[in-house]
C-alpha positions as MATLAB code, in Angstrom:
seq = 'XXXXXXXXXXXXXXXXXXXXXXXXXXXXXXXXXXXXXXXXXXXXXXXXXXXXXXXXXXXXXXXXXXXXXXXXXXXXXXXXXXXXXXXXXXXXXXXXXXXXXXXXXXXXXXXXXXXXXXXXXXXXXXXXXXXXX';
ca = [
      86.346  141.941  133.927;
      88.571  141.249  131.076;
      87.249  141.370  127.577;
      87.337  138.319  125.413;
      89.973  138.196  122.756;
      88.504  137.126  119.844;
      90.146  135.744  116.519;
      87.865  136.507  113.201;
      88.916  134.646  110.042;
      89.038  136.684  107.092;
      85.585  137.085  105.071;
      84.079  135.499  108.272;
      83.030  137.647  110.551;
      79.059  138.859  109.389;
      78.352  135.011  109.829;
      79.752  134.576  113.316;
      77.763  138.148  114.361;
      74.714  136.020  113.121;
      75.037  133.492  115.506;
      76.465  135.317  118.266;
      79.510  133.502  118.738;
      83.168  133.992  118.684;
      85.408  131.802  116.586;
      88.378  131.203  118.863;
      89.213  133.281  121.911;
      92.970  133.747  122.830;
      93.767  132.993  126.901;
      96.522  131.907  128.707;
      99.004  131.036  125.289;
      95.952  128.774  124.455;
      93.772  129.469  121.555;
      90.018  127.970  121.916;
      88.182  127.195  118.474;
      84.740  126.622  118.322;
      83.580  123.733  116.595;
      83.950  124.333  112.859;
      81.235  122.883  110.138;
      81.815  122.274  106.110;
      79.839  125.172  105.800;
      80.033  127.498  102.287;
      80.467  131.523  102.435;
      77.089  131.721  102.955;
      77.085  129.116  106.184;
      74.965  126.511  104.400;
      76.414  123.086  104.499;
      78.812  121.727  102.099;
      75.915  118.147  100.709;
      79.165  115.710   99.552;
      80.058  114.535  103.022;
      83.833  114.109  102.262;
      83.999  118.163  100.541;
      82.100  118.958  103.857;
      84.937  117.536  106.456;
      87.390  119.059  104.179;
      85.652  122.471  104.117;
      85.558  122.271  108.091;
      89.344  121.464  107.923;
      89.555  124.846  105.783;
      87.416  126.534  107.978;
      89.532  125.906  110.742;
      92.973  126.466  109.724;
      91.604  130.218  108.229;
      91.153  130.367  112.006;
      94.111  128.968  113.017;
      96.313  131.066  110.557;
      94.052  134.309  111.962;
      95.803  134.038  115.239;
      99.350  133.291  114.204;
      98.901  129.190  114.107;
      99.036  126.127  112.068;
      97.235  122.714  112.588;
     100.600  122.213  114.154;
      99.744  124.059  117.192;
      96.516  121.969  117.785;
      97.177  120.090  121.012;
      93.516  118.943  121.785;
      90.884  117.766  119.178;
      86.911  116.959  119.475;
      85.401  115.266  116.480;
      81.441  115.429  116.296;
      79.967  112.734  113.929;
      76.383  112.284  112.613;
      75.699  108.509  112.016;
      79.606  107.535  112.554;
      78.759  104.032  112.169;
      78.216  104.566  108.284;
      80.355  107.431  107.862;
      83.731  106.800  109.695;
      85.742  105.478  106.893;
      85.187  108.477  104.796;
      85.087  111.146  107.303;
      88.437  109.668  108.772;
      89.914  109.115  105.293;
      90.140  112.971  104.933;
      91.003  113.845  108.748;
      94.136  111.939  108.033;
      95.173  113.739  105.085;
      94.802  117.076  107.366;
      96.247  115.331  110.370;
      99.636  116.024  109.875;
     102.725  114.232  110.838;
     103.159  112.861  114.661;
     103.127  113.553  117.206;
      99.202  113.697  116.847;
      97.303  116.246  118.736;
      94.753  114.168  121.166;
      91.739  112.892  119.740;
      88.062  112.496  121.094;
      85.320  111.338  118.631;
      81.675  112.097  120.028;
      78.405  110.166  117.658;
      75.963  112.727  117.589;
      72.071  112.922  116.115;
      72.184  116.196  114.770;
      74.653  119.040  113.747;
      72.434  121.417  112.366;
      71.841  120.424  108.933;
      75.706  118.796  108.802;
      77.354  115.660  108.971;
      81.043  116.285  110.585;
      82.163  119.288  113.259;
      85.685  119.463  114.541;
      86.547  121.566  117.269;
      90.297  122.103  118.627;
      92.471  123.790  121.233;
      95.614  125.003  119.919;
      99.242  126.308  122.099;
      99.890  129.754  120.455;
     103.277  130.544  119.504;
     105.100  131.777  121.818;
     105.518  135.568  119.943;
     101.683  135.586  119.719;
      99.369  136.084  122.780;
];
């Protein structure tokens, strides 16, 4: 069986052995993130909602620029949203200022009772560059 290749962002890694999970995993010339929250250093949640989906954007590009990417690379994207009726303008608001310019990577947006303590997860699959695998 092959072993996982796993991508730790720097500073990281003691949180993610917490909660026995991997960050991304490298396969195929794909890179897999797991969802990432507006969480601080410490993992506890980021309270100003639009700091929090910004932190989560931060949070994933450390990721992203641990294997060799950019938000560039993202070709697939999964938005979780607590209460998205009352929140969308906000939340969306600072998505688009980390979106990037088009072509857009594909978009799903999932309402959701409960993240954990947070408001906003986003969770992406990325094409690696081609000298990185």
């Amino acid at each position: 069986m092959n072993k996982r290749d796993v991508v730790f962002p720097t500073g990281r890694q003691a949180l993610y052995e917490q909660n026995r999970y991997s960050p991304a995993i490298r396969s195929n010339g794909l890179l897999f993130v797991s969802g990432q929250v507006g969480s601080r250093e410490d993992g506890s949640p980021e309270p100003d909602l639009e700091k929090q989906v910004q932190r989560a954007f931060d949070n994933l590009n450390s990721i992203l620029r641990a294997a060799g990417c950019t938000f560039d690379d993202v070709i697939d994207t999964t938005l979780f949203v607590v209460d998205p009726e009352s929140v969308f303008g906000p939340v969306m608001k600072v998505v688009h200022e980390n979106w990037g310019e088009a072509p857009y990577p594909t978009l799903t947006g999932i309402g959701v009772t409960w993240l954990f303590g947070f408001q906003f997860e986003i969770k992406v699959i990325a094409k690696l560059p081609e000298n990185v695998s």
